[in-house]
N, C-alpha and C positions, 0 to 999 in steps of 0.2 A: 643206287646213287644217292648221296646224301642231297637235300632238298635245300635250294638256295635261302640262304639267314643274311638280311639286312644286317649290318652293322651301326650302330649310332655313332653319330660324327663326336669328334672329341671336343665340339664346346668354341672350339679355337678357329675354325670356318667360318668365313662371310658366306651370307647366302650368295648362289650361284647366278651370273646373270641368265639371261634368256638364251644365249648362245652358249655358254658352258652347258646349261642342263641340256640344253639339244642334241649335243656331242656326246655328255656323260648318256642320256638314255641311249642314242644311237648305237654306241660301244658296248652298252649292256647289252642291249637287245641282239648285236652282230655273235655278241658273244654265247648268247643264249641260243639261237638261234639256227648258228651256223660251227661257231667251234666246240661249243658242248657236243652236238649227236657226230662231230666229226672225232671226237676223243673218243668218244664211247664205244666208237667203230675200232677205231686204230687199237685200243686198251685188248678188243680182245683177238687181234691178229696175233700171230708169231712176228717175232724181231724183222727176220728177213722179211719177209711179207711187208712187215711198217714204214721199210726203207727202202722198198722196190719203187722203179719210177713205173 
């Protein structure tokens, strides 16, 4: 799995308030967290399998 790369902001963003960055980490971290190792499960099922309830 290729390994998470910050991106630099383009210059043209106010900084974020205190409630933005709460939300922006929040959703990183959900997504770190919880939908990455759920990708990397589904990535190596078969199709039928990925879409079985």
């Amino acid at each position: 799995m290729s390994e998470y790369i910050e991106l630099p902001v383009s210059g043209l963003e106010g900084p974020l308030s205190e409630m933005e960055q709460t939300v922006q980490d929040t959703a990183h971290r959900f997504a770190t967290e919880v939908l990455r190792p759920a990708g990397e499960k589904i990535d190596t099922m078969s199709a039928e399998d990925a879409i079985a309830p």
